[in-house]
C-alpha positions in Angstrom: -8.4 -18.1 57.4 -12.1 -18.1 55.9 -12.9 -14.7 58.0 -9.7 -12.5 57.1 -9.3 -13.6 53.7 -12.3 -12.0 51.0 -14.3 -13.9 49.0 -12.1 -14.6 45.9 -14.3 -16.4 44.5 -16.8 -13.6 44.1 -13.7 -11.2 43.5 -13.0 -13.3 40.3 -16.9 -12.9 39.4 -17.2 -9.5 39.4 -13.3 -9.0 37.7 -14.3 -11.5 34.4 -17.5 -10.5 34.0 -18.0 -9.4 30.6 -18.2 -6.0 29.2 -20.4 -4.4 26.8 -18.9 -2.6 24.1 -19.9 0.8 23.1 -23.0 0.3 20.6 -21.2 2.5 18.0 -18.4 0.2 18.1 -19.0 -1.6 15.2 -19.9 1.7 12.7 -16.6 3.2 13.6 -15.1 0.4 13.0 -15.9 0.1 9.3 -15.4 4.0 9.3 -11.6 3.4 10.0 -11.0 0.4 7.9 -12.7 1.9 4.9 -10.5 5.2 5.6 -7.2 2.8 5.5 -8.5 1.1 2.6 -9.5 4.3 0.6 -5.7 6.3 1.9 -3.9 2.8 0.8 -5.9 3.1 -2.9 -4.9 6.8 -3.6 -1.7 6.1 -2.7 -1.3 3.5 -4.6 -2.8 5.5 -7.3 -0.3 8.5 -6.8 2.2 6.2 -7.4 3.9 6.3 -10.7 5.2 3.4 -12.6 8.6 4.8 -13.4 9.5 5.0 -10.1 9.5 1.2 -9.8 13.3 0.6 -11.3 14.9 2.1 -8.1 13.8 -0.6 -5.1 14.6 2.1 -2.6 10.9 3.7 -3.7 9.4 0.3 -3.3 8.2 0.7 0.4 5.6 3.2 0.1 3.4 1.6 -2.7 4.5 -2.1 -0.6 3.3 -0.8 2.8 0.1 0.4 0.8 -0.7 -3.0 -0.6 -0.4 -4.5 2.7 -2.4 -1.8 5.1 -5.3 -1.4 1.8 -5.2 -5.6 1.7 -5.2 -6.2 5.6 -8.0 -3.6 6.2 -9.9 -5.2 3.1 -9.8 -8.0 4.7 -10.9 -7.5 8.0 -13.8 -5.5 6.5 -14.7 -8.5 4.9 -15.0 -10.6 8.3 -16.4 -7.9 9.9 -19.3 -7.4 7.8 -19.6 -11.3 7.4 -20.1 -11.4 10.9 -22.4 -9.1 11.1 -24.8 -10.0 8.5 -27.3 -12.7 9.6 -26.7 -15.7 7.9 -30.3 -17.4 6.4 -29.5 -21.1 6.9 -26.8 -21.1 8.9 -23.9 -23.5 9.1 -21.7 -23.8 6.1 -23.9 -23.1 3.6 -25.0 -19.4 5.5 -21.2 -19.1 6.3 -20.5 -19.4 2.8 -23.2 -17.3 1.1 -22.4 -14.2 4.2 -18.4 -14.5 2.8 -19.6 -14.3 -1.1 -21.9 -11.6 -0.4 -19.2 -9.8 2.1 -16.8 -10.3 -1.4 -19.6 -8.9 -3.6 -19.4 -6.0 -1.7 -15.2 -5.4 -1.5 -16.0 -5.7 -5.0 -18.4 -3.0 -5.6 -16.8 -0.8 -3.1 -13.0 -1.4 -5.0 -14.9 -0.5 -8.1 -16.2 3.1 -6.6 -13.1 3.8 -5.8 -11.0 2.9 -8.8 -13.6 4.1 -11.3 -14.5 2.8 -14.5 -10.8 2.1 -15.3 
């Protein structure tokens, strides 16, 4: 059985072994989730206040809050994980995820204005 059956051992090897992603990977990344997160703010920006008594408008500014708050988010992590944390642990976890807040932040701010 040894000689007609291949080595599956090695089959499984050379099937799991990992792959590099793309070294751009990461920019475009950020690319898309600031695109969703600056789409989400001008429509939620479009929106107009009035239109809030009927619920049947409600979806558009609702999905907007959701996509904008969900790509916020993850553009948090992801450039919390990507920063290199100084003393690592807790404390450099802690100090990437203020700093990674500080920027949401500053970037809400550009977007909004000085409202």
């Amino acid at each position: 059985m040894t000689e007609a059956s291949p080595n599956f051992e090695g089959l499984l090897h050379r099937a799991l072994s990992p792959v590099e992603p793309p070294e751009d990977l990461g920019r475009r990344l950020e690319g898309a989730l600031m695109s969703l997160t600056e789409s989400a703010a001008e429509e939620l920006e479009a929106w107009e206040l009035s239109a809030m008594r009927d619920p049947r408008n409600w979806v558009r500014p609702a999905a907007a809050v959701v996509v904008g708050g969900t790509a916020g988010i993850a553009l948090v992590v992801l450039r919390a994980r990507h920063r290199p944390s100084g003393s690592g642990g807790l404390r450099g976890a802690r100090a990437a995820a203020e700093r990674a807040v500080g920027d949401l932040g500053e970037h809400t701010r550009r977007l909004l204005g000085d409202r």
